[in-house]
C-alpha positions in Angstrom: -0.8 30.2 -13.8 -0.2 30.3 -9.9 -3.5 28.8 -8.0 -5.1 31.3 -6.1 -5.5 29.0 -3.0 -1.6 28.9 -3.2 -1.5 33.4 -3.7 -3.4 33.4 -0.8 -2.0 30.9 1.8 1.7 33.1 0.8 -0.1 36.2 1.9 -1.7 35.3 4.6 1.5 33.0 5.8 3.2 34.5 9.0 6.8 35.6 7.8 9.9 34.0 10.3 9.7 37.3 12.3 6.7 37.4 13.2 6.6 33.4 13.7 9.4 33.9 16.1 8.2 37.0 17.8 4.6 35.2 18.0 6.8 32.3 20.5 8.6 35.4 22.3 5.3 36.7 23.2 3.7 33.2 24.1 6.6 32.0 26.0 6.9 35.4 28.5 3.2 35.2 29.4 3.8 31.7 30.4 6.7 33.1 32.6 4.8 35.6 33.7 2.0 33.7 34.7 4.1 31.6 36.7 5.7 34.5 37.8 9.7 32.9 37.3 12.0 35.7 37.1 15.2 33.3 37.0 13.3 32.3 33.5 12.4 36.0 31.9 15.9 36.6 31.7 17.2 33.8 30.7 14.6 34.2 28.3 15.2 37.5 26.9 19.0 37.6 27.4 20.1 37.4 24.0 17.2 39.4 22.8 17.3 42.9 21.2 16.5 45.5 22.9 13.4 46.9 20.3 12.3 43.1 19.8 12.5 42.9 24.0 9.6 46.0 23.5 8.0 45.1 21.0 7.0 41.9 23.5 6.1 44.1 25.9 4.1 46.1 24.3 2.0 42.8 22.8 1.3 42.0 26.8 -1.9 43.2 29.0 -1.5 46.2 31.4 -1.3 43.8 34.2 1.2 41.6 32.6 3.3 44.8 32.1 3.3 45.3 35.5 3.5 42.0 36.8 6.8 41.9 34.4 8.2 45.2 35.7 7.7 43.9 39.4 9.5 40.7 38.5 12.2 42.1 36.4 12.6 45.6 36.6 16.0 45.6 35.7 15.2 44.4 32.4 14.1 47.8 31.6 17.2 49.1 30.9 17.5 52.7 28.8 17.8 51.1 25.1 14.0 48.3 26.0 12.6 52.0 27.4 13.7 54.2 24.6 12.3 51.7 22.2 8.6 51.6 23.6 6.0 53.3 22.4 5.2 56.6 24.7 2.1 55.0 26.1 3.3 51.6 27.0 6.9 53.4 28.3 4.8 55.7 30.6 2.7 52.7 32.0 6.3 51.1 32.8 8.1 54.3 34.2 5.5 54.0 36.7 5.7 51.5 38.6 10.1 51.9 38.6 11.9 54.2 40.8 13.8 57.3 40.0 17.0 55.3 41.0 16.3 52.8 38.5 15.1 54.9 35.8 18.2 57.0 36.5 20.4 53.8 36.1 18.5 53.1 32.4 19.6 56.3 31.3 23.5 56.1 31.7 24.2 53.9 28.8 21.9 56.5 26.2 23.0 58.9 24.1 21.6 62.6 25.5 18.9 62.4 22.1 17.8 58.9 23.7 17.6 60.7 27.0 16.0 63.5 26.0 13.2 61.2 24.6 12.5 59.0 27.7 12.7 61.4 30.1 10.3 64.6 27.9 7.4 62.2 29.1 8.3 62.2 32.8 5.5 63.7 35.1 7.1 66.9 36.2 7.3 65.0 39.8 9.2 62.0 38.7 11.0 64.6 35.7 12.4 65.9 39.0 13.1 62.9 41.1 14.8 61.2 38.0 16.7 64.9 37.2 18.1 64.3 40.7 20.1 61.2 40.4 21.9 61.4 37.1 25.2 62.4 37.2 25.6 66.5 37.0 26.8 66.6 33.1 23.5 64.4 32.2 21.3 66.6 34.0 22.6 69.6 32.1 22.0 68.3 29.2 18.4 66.8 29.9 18.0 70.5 31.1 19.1 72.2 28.1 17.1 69.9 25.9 14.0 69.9 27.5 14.3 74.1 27.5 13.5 73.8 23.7 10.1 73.4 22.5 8.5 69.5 21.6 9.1 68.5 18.3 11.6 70.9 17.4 15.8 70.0 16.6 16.6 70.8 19.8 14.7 68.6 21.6 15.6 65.8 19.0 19.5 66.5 18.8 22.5 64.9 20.7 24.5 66.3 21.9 27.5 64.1 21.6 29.5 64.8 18.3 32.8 64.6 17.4 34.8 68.1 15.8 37.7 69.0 14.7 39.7 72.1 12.9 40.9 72.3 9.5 44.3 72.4 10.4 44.3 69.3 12.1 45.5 66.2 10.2 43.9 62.7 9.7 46.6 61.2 12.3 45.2 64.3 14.8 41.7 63.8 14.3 41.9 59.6 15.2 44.4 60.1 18.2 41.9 62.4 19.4 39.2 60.5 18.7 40.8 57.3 20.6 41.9 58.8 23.5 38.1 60.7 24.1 36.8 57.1 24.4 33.6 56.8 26.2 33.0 60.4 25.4 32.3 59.9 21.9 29.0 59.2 20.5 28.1 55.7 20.3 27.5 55.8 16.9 28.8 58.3 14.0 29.6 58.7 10.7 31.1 62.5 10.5 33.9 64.6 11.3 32.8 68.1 12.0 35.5 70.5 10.9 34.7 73.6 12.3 36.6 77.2 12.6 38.4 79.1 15.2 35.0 79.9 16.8 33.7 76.6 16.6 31.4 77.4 14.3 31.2 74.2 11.5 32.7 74.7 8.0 31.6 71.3 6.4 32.5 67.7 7.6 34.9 64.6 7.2 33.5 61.3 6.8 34.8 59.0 9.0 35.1 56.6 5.8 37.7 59.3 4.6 40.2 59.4 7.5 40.3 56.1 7.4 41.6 55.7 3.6 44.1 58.4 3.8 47.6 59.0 5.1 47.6 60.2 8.6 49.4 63.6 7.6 46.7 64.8 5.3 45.0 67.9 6.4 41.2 67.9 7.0 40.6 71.1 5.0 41.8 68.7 1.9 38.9 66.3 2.6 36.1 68.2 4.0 32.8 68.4 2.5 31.2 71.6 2.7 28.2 72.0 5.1 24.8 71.8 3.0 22.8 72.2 6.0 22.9 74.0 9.3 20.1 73.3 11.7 19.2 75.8 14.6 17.4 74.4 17.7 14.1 76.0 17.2 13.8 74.6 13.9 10.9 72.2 13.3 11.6 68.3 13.2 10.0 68.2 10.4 11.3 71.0 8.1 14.8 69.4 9.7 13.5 66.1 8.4 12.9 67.7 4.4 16.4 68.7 4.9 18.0 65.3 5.4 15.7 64.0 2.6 16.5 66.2 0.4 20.2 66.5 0.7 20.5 62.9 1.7 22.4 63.5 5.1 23.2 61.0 7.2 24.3 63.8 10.2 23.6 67.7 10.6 24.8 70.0 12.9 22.8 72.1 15.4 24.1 75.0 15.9 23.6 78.2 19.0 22.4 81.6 18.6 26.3 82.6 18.2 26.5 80.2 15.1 28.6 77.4 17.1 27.9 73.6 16.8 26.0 72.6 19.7 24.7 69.3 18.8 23.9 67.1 16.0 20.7 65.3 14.3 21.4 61.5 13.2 19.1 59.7 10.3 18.2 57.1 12.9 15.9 60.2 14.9 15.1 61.7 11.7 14.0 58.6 10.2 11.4 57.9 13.4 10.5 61.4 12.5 9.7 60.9 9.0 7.5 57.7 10.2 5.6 59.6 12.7 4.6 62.9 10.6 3.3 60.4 8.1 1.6 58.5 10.3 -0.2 61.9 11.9 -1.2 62.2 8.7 -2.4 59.3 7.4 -4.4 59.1 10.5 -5.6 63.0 10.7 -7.4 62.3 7.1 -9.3 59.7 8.2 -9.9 62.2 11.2 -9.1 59.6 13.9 -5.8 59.1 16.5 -3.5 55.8 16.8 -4.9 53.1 18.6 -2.7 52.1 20.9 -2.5 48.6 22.8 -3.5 50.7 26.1 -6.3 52.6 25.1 -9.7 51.8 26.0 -13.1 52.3 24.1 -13.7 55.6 26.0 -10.3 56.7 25.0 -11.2 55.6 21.1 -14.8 57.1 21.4 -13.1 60.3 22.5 -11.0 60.6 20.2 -13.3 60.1 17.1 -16.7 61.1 17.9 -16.1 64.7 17.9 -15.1 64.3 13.8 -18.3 62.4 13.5 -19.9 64.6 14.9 -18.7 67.3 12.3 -19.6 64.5 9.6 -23.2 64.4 11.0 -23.4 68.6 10.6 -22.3 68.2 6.9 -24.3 65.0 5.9 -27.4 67.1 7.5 -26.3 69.8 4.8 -26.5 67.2 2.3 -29.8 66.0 2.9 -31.2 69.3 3.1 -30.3 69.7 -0.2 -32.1 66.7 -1.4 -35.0 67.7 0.8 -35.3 70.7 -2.0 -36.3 67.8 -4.7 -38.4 65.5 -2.7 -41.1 66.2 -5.1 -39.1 65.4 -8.0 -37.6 62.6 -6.5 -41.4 61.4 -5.4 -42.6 61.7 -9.1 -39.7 59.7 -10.7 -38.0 56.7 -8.3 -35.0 56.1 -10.4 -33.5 59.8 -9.0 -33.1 57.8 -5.5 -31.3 55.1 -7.2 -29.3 57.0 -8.9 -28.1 59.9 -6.8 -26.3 57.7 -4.2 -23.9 56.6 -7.1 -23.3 60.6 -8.6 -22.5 61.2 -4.9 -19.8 58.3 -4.4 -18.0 58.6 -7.3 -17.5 62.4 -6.6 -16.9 61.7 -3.3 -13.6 59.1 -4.0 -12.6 61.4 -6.6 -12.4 63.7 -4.0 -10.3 61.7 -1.6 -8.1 60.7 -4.4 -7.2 64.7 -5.4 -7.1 65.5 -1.5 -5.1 63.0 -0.8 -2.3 63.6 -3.4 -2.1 67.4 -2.7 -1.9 67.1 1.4 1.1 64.6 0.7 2.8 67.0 -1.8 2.5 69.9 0.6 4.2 67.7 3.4 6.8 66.7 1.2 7.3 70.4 0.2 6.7 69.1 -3.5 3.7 71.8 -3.5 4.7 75.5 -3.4 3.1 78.8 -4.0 5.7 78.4 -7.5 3.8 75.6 -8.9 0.0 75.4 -7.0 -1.6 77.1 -10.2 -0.4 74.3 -12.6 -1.1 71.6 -10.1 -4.9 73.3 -9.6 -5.3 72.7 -13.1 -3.8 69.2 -13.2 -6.6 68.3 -10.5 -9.2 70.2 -12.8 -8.0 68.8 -16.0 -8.2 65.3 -14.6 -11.8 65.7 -13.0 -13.2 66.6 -15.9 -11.6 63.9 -18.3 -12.6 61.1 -15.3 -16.2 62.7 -15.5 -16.0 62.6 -19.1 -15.2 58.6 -18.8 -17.7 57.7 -16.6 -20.2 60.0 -18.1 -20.2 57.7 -21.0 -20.3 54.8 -18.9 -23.2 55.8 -16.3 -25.0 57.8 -19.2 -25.2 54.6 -21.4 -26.0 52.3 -17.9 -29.3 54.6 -16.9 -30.5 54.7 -20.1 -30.4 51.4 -20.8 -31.6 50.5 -17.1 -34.6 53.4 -17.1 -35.0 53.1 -20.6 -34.8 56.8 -20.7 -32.4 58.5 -22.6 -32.9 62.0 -21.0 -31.9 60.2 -17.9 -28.8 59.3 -18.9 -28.1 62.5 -20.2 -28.3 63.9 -16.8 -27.0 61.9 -15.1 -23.5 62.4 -17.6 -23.7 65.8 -17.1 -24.0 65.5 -13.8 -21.3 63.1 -13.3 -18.9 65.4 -15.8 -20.0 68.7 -13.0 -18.8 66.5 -10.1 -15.7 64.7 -10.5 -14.8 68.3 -12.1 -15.7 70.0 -8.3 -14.2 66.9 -6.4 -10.9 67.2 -8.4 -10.9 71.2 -7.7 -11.7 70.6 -4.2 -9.4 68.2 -3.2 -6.6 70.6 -4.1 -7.8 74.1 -3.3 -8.9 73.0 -0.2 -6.3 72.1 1.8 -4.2 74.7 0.0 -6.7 77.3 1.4 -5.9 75.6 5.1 -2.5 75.6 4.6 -2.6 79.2 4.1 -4.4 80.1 6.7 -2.0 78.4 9.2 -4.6 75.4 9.4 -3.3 71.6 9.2 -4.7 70.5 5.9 -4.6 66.7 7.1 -7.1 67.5 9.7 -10.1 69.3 8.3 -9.6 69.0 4.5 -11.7 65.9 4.0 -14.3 67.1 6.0 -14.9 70.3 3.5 -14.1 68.2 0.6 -16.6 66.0 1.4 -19.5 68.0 2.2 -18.5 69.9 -1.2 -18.7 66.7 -3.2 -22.0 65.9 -1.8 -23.5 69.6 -2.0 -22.5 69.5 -5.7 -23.1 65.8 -6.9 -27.1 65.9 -5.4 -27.9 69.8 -6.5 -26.9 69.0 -9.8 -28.0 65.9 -10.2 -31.3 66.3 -8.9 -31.5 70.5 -10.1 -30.6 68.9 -13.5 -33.7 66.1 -13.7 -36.3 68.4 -12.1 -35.3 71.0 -14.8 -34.7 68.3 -17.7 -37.3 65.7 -16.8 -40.4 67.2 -15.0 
């Protein structure tokens, strides 16, 4: 058997990664400090461009700035499209347009797009200004669509091609277009006489066959067509469930306008979870920039809303106060009724808001899944009903008291596991964010229901 000393030293041990990005960080605050620009580059030459922000974002707001004063050039567009938006705003700050405009040659429009979107609208301008005319169309036409929608996420580089062209046709074209191809692609989109896409090639494919095979004997047909206005994350189910590595965008006229990449779609993917990971708990990311006013902002107005319904709660036990005067084992008890409703609760809300973001909850199948959630409150109560009943009688010495308090627990679990489902489903349909609010209601409902029963049960039962 492994020692647990030894289990806990591996988990607790640093992995090479973060050893090395530990020194990164160490070693540019020393450069910083002694403010050696000569050294910061030398420094981060040979250093990726997301490990090159991911130091920056580990350093103070004044060694940020100190940094961008040093080395602004350092900032070029792959460091600033890799920051996080609060530590790339602090940054965009203190460059100029000019040199923000230089950043942005070497990005992809989608990359663009992104840096760019959190411009003040002075600076938006300024920057606008001194790109090149075909870059400032297309920042233009991207930032027309709405935020977080596939037209503000696509690129607009992509590379197409008829069906009647042949594998040699498709490469020559490809080669000669040169720096006006997208940096990175996967796909061949075979469109129609309208330029309107028919399916795809994958580049894997040309480059196995013959160059006189035609496209329209390889392509693949299209599974998906995305339109601007769609929602990054209904465009993000897509790729997930057909497994796409590319998409097409498409006009209001049906042609290919764009595309979406998995790299975008995954940072999508990462961030909707994380919204919603953090709107359960009812809080916002912490960011390396925010401040305690910022935090306190953010969460107090939840807590607030947590006060109203824990006031609810102990109005209800203030309806007992008699019972609970004449027999002292109801206060040691109730708190435990409460809990285990309460993380039943979490546990059923928690499971349904992630199956209605992953679209594996519909209006088809929300009966059975109601149900489920019922079916498995009650056998949990059932489970601890035994357990708890057999504890407080034993504990008490009063059978009766047990017998409540397993009846109790049995009422519930059953309410936590029906409101942690019909809860946020209620939400959803009323065009609410379930992530947000649910575990507020689901709480207050567990609470409500565990200490009314409970104590309804004993004043009935043992008074």
């Amino acid at each position: 058997m492994a020692d647990p000393t030894d289990v806990l030293e591996d988990i607790a041990r640093p992995s090479d990664d973060e050893v090395r990005q530990h020194r990164l960080v160490v070693e540019l605050i020393g450069l910083i400090g002694d403010r050696d620009a000569p050294g910061i580059r030398a420094r981060l030459a040979d250093e990726h461009p997301a490990d090159i922000a991911d130091a920056v974002e580990q350093l103070n707001t004044d060694q940020q700035d100190t940094l961008t004063e040093l080395c602004p050039d350092l900032f070029t567009g792959e460091v600033l499209a890799e920051l996080v938006d609060e530590t790339r705003a602090d940054i965009i700050d203190e460059l100029e347009p000019e040199q923000i405009a230089e950043a942005l040659e070497d990005l992809d429009s989608d990359d663009m797009t992104h840096v760019v979107e959190e411009l003040d609208d002075a600076t938006r301008a300024a920057v606008l200004a001194k790109v090149s005319d075909e870059d400032r169309q297309a920042l233009e036409a991207s930032l027309a669509f709405d935020d977080e929608t596939a037209g503000r996420l696509m690129q607009r580089e992509f590379v197409a091609a008829p069906s009647f062209w042949t594998v040699g046709n498709t490469i020559d074209h490809m080669r000669k277009a040169g720096q006006d191809l997208p940096d990175l692609f996967f796909e061949v989109f075979v469109v129609d006489e309208m330029y309107k896409p028919l399916g795809s090639v994958p580049v894997s494919s040309l480059m196995r066959c013959e160059r006189d095979v035609l496209l329209k004997d390889l392509i693949i047909p299209a599974k998906v067509i995305i339109r601007p206005e769609d929602d990054q994350e209904d465009a993000a189910y897509l790729f997930e469930k057909y497994h796409l590595i590319s998409a097409p965008v498409v006009d209001e006229a049906g042609r290919i306008a764009g595309m979406l990449t998995l790299d975008d779609i995954v940072d999508v993917i990462q961030e909707e979870n994380k919204e919603d990971l953090l709107a359960l708990a009812g809080v916002n990311e912490a960011g390396q920039a925010d401040t305690v006013w910022s935090s306190v902002r953010a969460r107090a107005p939840w807590l607030l809303v947590n006060l109203g319904t824990a006031v609810l709660a102990s109005a209800v036990i203030a309806l007992f106060d008699a019972a609970i005067a004449q027999l002292v084992a109801l206060a040691v008890l109730m708190p435990i009724v409460a809990s285990m409703g309460g993380n039943a609760g979490t546990q059923s809300l928690t499971v349904a808001v992630r199956a209605l973001a992953s679209r594996d909850l519909t209006t088809a199948n929300s009966m059975r899944v109601v149900w489920r959630e019922l079916a498995a409150g009650v056998v949990n109560g059932l489970i601890f009903a035994v357990v708890m009943g057999v504890v407080a009688a034993v504990w008490f010495n009063d059978f009766a008291l047990g017998g409540v308090i397993a009846v109790s627990m049995v009422i519930t679990l059953a309410a936590a596991g029906l409101s942690g489902i019909l809860i946020p489903l209620g939400l959803r349909k009323m065009g609410a964010d379930p992530a947000v609010a649910s575990s507020v209601f689901v709480t207050t409902v567990t609470d409500v229901v565990g200490f009314f029963v409970f104590l309804g049960l004993a004043a009935i039962v043992l008074l």
